[in-house]
N, C-alpha and C positions, 0 to 999 in steps of 0.2 A: 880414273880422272879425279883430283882433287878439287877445290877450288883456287887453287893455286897453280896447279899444271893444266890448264883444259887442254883438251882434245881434239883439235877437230874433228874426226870421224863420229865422235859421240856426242859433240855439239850439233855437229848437222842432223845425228840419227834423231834428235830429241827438239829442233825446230818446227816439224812440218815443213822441212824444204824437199821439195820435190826435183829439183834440179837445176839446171841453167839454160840459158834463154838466149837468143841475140838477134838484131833485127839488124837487114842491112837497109837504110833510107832507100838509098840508092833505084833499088830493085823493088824494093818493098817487099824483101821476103824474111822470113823467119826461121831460126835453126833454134830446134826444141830438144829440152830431154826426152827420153822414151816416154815417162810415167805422164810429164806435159801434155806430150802430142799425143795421147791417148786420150787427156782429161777435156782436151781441143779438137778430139774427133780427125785432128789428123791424120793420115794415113801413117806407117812407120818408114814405108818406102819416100816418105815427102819428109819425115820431120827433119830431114838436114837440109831445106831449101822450100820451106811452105810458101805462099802468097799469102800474104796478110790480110788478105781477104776470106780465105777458107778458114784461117785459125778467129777471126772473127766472126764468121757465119757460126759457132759454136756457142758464141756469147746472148744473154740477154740483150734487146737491141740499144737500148738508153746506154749500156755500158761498155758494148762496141763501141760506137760512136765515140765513148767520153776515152776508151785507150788508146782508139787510135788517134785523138788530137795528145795526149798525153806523149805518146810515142813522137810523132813529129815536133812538139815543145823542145823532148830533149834531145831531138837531132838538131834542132836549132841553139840552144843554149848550154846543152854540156853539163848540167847540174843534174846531182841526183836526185831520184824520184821514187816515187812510191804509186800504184795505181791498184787498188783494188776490183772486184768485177766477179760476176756470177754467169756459171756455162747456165746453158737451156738442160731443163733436165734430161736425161738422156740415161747409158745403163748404170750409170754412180750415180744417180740422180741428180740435183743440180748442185753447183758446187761454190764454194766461196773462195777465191785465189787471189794473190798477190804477188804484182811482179814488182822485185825494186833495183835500182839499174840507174846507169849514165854512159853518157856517148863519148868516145874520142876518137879520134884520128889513129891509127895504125902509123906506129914511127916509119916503117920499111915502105908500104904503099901512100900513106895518107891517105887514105879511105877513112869514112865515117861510117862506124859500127856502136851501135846501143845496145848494150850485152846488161847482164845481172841471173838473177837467181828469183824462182816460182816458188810459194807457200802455199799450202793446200789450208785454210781457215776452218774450212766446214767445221770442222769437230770442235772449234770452240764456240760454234755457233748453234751447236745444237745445244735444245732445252735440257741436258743431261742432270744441269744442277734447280735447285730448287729455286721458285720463281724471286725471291727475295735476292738471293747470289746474281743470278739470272740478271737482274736488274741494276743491283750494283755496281755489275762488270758492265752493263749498258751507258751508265752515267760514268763511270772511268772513265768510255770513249769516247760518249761525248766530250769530256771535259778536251781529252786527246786532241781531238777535232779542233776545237773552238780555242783553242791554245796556238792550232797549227794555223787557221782562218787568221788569226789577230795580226799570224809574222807573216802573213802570206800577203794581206791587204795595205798592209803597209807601202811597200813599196808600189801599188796601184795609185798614190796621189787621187783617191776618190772620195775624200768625205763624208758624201750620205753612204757609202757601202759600208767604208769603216764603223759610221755609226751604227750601222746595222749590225754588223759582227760584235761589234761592243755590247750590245742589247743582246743578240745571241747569247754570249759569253756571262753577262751576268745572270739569265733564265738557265745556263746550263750549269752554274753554281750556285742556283737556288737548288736545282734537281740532287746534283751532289750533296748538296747539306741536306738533304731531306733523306737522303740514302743514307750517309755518316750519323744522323741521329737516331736514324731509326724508324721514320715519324713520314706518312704520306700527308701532314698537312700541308696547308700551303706556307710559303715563308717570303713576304715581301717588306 
């Protein structure tokens, strides 16, 4: 693979994608890849028809909660998404995953099905590098975050929250310029 020809097979080998995913509303059930429904405590005999219930009995509970509204958003609106989430520890210990996905209609049936692809995070999550990197990579995501919060609130028509994400937004590029200088002092 060059940069100029990529690969897929060598793109996915080198994302942390664990596989593919799809939720049908309908039923509320889940069809996982193997490596998923392993990492979801599903059984292997169920990962092509889980109850979305068992594959979130797997999750931290705060974060249950937060994918299965995430999942129902985009069986209602069809836009793609992104939801991050952490399993309960278990024999991989606990894990850091990302599913990102959007819903449509099946041309032949018209059924609505919410499919995409699982990332396994943990490993950039662990303290591997030294706490200054560590940190740096921390304040990247914030910034990430508080970039996505700005486009996301927008369209909410709520003024005191935007303002709040505003004041977010400028604390999380106080943080960044403390990390790009070099310097833990304060910078207001």
């Amino acid at each position: 693979m060059t940069a100029f020809q990529p690969d897929l097979p060598s793109a996915f080998a080198g994302s942390a994608c664990i596989g593919a995913w799809a939720h049908d509303p309908d039923s509320n059930r889940l069809a996982l890849s193997p490596v998923l429904a392993r990492l979801l405590a599903v059984p292997a005999a169920s990962a092509a028809g889980a109850p979305l219930t068992l594959a979130l009995a797997a999750l931290e509970a705060e974060d249950a909660v937060r994918l299965e509204s995430v999942l129902r958003a985009a069986g209602e609106d069809g836009r793609p998404f992104e939801a991050e989430f952490r399993t309960r520890p278990g024999p991989d210990g606990p894990r850091w995953l990302r599913l990102m996905g959007r819903s449509g209609r099946d041309p032949e049936t018209g059924a609505l099905t919410t499919q995409g692809l699982a990332f396994d995070l943990t490993e950039g999550r662990r303290p591997v590098d030294s706490e200054v990197h560590q940190a740096q990579r921390q304040a990247n995501r914030l910034a990430d975050h508080a970039a996505a919060m700005k486009g996301l609130v927008a369209g909410l028509r709520n003024p005191p929250l935007a303002r709040l994400v505003d004041e977010v937004a400028v604390e999380v590029g106080h943080e960044l310029a403390r990390h790009l200088h070099g310097t833990r002092r304060q910078v207001h």
